[in-house]
Backbone as JSON Lines, residues from 0, in Angstrom:
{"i":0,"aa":"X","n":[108.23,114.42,79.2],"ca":[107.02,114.04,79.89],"c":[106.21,113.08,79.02]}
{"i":1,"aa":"X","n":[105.32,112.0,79.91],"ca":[104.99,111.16,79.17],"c":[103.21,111.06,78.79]}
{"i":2,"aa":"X","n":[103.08,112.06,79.51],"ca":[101.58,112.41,79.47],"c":[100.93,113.07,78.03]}
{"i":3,"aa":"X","n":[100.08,112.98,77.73],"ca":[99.22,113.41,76.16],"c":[98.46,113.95,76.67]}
{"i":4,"aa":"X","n":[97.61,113.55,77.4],"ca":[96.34,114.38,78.25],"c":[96.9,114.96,79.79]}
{"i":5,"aa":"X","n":[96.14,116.37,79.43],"ca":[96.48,117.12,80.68],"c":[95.71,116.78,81.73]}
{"i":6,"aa":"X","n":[95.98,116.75,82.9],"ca":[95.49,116.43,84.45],"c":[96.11,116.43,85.62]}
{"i":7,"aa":"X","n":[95.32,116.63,86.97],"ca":[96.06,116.9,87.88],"c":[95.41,115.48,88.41]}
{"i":8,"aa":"X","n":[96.46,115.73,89.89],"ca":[95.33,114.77,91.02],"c":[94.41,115.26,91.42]}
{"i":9,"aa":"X","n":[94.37,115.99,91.36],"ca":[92.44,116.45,91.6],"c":[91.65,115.7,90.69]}
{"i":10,"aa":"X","n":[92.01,115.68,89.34],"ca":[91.46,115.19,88.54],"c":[91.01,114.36,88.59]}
{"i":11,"aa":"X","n":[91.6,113.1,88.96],"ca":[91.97,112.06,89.23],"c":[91.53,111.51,90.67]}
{"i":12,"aa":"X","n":[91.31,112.59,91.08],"ca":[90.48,111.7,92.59],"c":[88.77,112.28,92.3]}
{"i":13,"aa":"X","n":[88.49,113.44,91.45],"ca":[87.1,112.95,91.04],"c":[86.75,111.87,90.5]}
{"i":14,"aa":"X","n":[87.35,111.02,89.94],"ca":[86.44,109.97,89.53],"c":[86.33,108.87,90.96]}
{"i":15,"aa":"X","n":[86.5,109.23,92.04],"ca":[86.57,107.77,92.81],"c":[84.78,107.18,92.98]}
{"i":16,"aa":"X","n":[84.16,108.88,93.35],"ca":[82.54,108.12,93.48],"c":[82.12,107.32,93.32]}
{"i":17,"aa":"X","n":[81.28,106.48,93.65],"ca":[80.92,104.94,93.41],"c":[81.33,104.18,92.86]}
{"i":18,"aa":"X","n":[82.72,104.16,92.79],"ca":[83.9,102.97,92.31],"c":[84.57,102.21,93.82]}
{"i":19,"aa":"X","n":[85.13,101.22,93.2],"ca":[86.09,100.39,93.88],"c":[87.47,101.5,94.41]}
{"i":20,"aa":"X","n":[87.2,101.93,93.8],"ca":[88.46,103.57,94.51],"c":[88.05,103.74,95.47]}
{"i":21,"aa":"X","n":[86.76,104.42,95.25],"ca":[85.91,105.18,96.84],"c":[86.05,104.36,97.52]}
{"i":22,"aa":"X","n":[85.15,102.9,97.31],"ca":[85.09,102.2,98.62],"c":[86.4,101.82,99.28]}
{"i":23,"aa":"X","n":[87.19,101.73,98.8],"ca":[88.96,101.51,99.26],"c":[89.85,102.92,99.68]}
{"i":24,"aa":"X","n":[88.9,103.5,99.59],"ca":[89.83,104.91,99.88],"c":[91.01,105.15,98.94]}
{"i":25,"aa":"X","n":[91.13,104.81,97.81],"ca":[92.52,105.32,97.57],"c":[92.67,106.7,96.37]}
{"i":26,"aa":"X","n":[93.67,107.17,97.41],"ca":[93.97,108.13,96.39],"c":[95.34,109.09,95.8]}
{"i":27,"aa":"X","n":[94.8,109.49,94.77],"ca":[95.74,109.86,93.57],"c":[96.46,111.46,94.44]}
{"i":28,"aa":"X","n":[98.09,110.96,94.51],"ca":[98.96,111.75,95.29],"c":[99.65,112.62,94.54]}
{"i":29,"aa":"X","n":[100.65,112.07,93.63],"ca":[101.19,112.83,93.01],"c":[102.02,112.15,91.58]}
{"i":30,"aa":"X","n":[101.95,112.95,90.62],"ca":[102.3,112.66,89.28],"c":[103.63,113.75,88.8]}
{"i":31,"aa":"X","n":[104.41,113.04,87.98],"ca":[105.69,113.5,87.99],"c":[105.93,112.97,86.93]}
{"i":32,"aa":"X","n":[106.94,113.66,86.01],"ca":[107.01,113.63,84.49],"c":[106.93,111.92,84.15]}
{"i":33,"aa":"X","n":[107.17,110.82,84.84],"ca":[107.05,109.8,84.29],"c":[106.49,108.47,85.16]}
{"i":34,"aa":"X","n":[105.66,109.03,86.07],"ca":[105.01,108.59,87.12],"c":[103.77,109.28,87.66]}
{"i":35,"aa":"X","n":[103.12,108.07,88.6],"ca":[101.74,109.06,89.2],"c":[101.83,107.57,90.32]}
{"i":36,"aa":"X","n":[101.17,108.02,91.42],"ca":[101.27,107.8,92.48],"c":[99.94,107.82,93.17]}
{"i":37,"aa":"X","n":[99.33,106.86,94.09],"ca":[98.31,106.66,94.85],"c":[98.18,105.87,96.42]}
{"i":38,"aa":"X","n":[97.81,106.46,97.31],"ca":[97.7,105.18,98.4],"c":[96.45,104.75,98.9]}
{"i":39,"aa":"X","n":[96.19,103.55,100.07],"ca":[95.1,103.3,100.26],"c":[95.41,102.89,101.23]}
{"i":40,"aa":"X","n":[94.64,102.99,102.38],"ca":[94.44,102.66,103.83],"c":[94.42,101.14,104.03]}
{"i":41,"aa":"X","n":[95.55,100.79,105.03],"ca":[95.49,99.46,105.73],"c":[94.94,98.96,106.65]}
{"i":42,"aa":"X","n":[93.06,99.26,106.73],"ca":[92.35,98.88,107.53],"c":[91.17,97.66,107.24]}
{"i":43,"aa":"X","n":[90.03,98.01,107.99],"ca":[89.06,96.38,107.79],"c":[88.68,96.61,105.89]}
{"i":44,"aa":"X","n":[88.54,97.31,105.85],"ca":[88.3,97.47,104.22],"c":[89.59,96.74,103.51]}
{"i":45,"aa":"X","n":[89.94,96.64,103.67],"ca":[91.2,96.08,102.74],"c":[92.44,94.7,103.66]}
{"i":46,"aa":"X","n":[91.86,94.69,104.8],"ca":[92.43,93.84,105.42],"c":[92.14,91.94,105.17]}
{"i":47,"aa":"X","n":[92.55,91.41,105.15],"ca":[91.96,89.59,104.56],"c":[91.74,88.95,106.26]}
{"i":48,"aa":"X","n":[91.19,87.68,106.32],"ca":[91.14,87.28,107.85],"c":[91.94,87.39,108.82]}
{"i":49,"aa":"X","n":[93.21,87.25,108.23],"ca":[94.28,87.2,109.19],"c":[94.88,88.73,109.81]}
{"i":50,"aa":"X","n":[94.13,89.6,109.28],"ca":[94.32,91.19,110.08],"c":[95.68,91.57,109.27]}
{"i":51,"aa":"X","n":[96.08,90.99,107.78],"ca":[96.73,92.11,107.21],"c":[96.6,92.23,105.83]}
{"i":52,"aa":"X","n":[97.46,93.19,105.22],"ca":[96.55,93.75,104.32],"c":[96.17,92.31,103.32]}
{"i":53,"aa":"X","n":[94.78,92.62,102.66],"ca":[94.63,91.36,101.66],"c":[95.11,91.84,100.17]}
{"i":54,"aa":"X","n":[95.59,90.71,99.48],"ca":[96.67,90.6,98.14],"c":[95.87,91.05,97.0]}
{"i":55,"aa":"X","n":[94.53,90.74,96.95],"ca":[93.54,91.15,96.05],"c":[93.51,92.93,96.31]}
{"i":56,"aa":"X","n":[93.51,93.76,97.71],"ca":[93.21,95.09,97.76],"c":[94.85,95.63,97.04]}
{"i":57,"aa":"X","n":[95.89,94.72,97.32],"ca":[97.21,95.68,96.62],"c":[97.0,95.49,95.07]}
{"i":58,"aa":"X","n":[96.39,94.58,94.69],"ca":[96.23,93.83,93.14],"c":[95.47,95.42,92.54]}
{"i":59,"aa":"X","n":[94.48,95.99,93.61],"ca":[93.32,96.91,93.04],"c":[93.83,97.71,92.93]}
{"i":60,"aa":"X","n":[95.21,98.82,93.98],"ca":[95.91,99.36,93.92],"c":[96.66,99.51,92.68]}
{"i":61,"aa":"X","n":[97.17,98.45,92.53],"ca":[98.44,98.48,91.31],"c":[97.6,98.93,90.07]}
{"i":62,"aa":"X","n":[96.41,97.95,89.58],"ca":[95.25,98.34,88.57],"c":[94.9,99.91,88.87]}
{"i":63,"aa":"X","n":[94.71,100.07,89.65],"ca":[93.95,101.22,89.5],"c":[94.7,102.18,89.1]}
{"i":64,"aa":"X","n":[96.28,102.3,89.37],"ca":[97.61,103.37,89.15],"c":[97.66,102.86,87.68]}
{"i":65,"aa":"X","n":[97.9,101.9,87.31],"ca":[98.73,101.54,85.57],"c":[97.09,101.8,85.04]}
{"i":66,"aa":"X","n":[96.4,101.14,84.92],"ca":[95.11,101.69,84.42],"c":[94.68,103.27,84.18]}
{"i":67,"aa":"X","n":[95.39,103.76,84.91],"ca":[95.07,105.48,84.77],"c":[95.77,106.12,84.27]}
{"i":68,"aa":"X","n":[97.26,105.42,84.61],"ca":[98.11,106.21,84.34],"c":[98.25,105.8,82.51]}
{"i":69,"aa":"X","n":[97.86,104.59,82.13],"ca":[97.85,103.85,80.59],"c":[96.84,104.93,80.29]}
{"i":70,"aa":"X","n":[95.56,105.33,80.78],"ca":[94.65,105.97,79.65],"c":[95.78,107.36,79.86]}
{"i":71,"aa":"X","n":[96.07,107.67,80.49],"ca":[96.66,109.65,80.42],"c":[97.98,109.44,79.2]}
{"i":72,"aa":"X","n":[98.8,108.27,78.79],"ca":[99.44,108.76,77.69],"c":[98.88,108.32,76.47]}
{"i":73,"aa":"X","n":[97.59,108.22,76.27],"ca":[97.27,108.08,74.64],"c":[96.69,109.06,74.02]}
{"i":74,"aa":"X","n":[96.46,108.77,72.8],"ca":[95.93,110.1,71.86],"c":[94.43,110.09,72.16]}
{"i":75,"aa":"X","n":[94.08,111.11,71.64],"ca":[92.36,111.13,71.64],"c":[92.17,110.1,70.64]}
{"i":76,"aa":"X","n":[90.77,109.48,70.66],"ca":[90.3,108.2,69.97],"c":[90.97,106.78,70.65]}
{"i":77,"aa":"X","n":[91.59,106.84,71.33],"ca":[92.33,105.28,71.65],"c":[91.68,105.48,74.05]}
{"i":78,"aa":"X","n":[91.49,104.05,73.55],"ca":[91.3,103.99,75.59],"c":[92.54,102.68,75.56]}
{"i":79,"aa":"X","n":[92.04,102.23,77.11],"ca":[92.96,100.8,77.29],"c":[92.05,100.11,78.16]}
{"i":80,"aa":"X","n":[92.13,98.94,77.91],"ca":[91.74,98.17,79.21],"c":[92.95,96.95,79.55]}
{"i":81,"aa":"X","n":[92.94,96.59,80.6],"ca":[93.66,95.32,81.28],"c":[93.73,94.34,80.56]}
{"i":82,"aa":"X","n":[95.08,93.83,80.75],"ca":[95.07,92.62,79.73],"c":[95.69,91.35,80.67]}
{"i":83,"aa":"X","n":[96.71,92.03,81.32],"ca":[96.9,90.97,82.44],"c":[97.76,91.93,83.18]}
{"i":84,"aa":"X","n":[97.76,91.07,84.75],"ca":[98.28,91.9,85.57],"c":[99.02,90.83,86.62]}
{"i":85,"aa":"X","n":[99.93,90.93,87.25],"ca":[100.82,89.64,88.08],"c":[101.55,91.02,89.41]}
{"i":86,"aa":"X","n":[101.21,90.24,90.28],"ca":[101.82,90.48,91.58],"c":[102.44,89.73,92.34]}
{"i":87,"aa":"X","n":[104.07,90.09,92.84],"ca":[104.33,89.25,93.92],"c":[104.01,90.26,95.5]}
{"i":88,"aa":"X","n":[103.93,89.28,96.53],"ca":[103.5,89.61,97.75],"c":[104.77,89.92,98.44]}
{"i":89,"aa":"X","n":[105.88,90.33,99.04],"ca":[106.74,90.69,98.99],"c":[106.81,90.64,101.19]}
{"i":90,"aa":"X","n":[106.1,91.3,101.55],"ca":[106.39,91.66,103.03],"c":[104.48,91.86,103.24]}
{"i":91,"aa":"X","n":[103.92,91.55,104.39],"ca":[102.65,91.78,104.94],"c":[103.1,93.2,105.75]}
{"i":92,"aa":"X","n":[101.83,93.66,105.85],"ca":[101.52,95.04,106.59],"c":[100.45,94.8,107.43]}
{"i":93,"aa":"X","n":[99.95,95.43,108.32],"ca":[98.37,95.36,109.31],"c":[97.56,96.61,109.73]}
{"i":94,"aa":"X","n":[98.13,97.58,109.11],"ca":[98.0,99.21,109.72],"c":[98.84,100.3,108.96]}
{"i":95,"aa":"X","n":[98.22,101.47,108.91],"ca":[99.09,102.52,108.16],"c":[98.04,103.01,106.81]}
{"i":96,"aa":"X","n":[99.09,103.15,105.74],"ca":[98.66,103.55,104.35],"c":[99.78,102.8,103.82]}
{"i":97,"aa":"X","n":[99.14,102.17,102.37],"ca":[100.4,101.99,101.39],"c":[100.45,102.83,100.3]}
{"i":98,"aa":"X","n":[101.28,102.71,99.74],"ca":[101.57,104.03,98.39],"c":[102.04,103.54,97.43]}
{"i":99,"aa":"X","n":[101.75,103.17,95.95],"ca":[101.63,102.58,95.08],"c":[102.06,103.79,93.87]}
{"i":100,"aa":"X","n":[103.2,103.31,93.31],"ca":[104.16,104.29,92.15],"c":[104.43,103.31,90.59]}
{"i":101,"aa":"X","n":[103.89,103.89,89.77],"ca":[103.73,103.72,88.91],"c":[104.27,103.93,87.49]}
{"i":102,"aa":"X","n":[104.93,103.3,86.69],"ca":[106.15,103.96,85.78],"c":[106.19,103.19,84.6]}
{"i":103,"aa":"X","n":[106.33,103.68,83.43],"ca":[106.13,102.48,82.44],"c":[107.27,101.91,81.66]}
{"i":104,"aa":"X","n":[106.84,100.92,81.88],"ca":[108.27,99.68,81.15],"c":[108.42,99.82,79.52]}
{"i":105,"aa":"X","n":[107.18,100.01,78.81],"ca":[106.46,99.92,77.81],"c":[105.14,100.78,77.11]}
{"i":106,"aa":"X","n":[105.25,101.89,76.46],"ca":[104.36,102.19,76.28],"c":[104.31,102.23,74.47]}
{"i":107,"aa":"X","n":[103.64,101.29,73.77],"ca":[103.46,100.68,72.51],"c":[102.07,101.43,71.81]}
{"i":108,"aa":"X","n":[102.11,101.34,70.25],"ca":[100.72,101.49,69.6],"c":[99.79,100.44,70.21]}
{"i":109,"aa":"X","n":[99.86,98.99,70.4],"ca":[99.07,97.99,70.53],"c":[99.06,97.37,72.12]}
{"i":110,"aa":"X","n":[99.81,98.14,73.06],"ca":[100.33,97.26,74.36],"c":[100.87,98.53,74.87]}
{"i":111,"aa":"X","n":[100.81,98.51,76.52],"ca":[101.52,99.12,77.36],"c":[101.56,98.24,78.17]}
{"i":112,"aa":"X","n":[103.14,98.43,79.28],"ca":[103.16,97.82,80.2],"c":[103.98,98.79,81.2]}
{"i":113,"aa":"X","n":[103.09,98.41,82.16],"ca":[103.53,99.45,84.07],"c":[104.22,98.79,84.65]}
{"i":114,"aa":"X","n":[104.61,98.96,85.07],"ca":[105.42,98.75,86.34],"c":[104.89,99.59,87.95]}
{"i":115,"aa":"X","n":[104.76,98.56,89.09],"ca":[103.85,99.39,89.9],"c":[104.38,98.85,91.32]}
{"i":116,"aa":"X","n":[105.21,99.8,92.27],"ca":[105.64,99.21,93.33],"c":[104.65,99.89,94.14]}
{"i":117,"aa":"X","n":[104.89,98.64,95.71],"ca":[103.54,99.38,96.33],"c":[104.63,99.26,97.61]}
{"i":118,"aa":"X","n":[104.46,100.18,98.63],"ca":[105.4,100.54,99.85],"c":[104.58,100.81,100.79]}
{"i":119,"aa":"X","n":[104.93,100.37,102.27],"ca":[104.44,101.27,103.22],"c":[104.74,102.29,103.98]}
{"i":120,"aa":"X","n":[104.45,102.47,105.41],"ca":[104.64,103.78,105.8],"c":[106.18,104.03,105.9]}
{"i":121,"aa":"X","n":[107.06,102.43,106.18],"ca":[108.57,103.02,106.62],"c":[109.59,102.53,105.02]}
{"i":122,"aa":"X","n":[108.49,103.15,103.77],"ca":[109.44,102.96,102.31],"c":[109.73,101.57,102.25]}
{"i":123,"aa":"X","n":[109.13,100.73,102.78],"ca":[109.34,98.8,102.75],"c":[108.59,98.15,101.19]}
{"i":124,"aa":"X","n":[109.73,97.2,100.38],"ca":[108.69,97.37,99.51],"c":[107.57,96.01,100.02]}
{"i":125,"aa":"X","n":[106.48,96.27,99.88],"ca":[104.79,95.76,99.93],"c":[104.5,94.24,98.8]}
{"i":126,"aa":"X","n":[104.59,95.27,97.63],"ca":[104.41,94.31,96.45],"c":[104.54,94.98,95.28]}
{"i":127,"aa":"X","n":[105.12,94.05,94.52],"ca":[106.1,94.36,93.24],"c":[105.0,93.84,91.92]}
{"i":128,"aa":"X","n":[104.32,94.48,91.39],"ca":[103.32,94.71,90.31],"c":[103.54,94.7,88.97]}
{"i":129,"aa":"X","n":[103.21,94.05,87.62],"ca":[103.24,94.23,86.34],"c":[102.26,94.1,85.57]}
{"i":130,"aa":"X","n":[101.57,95.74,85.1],"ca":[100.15,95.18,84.33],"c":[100.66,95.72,82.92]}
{"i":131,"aa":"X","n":[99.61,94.42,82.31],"ca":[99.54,94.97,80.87],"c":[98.69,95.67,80.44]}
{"i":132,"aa":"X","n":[98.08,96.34,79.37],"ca":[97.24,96.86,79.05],"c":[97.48,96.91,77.51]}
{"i":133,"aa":"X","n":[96.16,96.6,77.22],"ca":[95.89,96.5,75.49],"c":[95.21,98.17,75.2]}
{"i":134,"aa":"X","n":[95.22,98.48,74.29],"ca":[94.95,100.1,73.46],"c":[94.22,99.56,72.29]}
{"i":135,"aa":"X","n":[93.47,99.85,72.38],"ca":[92.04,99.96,71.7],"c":[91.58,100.95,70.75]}
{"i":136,"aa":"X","n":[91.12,101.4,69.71],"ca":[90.39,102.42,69.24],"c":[89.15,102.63,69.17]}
{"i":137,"aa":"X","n":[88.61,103.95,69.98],"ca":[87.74,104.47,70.19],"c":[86.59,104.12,68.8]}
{"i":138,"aa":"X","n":[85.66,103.22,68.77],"ca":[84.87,102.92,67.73],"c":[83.54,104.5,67.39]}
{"i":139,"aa":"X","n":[83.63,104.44,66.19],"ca":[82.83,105.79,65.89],"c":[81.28,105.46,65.2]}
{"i":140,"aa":"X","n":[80.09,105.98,65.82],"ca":[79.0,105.57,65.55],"c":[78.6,105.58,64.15]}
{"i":141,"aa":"X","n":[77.57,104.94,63.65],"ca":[77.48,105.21,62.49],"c":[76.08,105.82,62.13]}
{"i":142,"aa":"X","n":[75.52,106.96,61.62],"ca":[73.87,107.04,61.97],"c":[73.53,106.72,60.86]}
């Protein structure tokens, strides 16, 4: 298992409150020794003009899975933030839920990298995701 910090999806869907989570609905499904998993509704919230889903709401998706799933395998004292992230668009959707799975290619002292497929309701893949993420150390105050 690739996890350091313990958590469920429960866990994990408390933080959505007044985030870009909440307002997108998405949420944290299920986590499995080397994965964690989330979906988000294919409606006007996440839809672009043309009535299907928009590329920026799967972009938030993919971030939001490797982003979470990057802070749950580090030690205490270290976070991560985004360093870059690339999506291809693969097939449009207009309705449903998509579900976004998450797995790591890379997990380094200085760098992690996810891997993040996103599917819809009939297992189609959506869009094919790669974020990086830089690891940081937790800076300690000085009084």
């Amino acid at each position: 298992m690739i996890w350091k910090k313990e958590f469920t999806v429960d866990d994990m869907n408390r933080f959505k409150e007044n985030t870009m989570i909440g307002l997108l609905d998405i949420t944290f499904e299920e986590k499995g020794e080397n994965f964690l998993t989330a979906s988000m509704p294919v409606d006007a919230r996440t839809h672009q003009p043309m009535g299907i889903l928009h590329g920026g709401a799967s972009v938030v998706l993919a971030e939001t899975l490797g982003s979470c799933a990057a802070q749950m395998v580090l030690e205490k004292g270290f976070y991560s933030v985004g360093l870059e992230i690339k999506a291809n668009h693969i097939k449009s959707v207009s309705q449903g839920r998509v579900t976004g799975r998450t797995t790591p290619l890379h997990i380094g002292r200085t760098t992690q990298v996810w891997d993040i497929d996103i599917k819809n309701d009939k297992g189609e893949l959506i869009c094919a995701s790669r974020l990086t993420m830089a690891v940081l150390e937790t800076r300690k105050k000085h009084s």
